[in-house]
N, C-alpha and C positions, 0 to 999 in steps of 0.2 A: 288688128287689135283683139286681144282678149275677151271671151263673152262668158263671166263664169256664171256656175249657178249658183253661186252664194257671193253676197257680197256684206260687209262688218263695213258699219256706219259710225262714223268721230263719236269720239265719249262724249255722251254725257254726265253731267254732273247728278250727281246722289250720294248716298251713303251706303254702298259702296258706290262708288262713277261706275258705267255700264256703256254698253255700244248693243246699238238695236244690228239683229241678225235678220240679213232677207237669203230666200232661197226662191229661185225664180219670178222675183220681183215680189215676193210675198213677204209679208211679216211674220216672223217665226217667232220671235222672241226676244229677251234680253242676252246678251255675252256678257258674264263678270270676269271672266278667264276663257283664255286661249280653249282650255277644255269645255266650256261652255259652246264656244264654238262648233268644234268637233261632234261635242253630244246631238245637235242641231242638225247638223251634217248628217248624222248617224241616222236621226230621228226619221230623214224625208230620203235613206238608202242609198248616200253619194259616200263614198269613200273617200276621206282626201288622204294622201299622202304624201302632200309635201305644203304645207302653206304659206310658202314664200313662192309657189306657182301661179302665175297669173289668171293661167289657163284653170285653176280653179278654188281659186279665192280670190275676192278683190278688197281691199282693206281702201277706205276713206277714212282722210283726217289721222294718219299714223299708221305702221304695220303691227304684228302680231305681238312685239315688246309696248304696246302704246295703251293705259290702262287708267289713264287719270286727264284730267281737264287740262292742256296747256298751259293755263293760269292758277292750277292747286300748286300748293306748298308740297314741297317731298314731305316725305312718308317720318312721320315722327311729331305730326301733330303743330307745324307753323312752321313759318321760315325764320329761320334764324341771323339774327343780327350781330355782327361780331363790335367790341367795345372797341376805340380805339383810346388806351390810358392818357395820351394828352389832349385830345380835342373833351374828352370825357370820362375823367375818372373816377375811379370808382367809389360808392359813396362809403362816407367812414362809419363801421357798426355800431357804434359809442354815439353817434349823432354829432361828435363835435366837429367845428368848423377851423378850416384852417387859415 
């Protein structure tokens, strides 16, 4: 098994959501972005080049596309709800009833 020396911890939840970055079981920092990552990397002289390598990144709770809380809404400000016109139509702009 794989022993990297960085390893990107599940998001959390914020404004923006973030993943704490360890490099040799140390806490280094927050990750907002993939480059975030990297810069961290940079910071303590590990080069990566490839971060879908096990041998040196290890991603918990999601890979390197993984940026938001399993339970946030996509990106656009809430989840969207679609009408369905006969269980629930739409309401009439005049107020009148039918």
């Amino acid at each position: 098994m794989a022993n990297p020396r960085i390893t990107v911890l599940g998001v959390q939840p914020g404004h923006p959501p973030f993943r704490i970055v360890e490099i040799d079981g140390e806490v280094v920092g927050k990750a907002k972005t993939v480059t975030d990552v990297l810069d961290a990397a940079a910071m303590a002289g590990i080069t990566v080049r490839d971060l879908d390598d096990p041998d040196a990144v290890r991603w918990v709770g999601g890979d390197k596309f993984t940026w938001r809380p399993a339970d946030a809404p996509a990106a656009g400000g809430g989840a969207e709800r679609l009408v369905d016109p006969v269980q629930e139509p739409l309401a009439d702009p005049g107020g009148a009833t039918g």
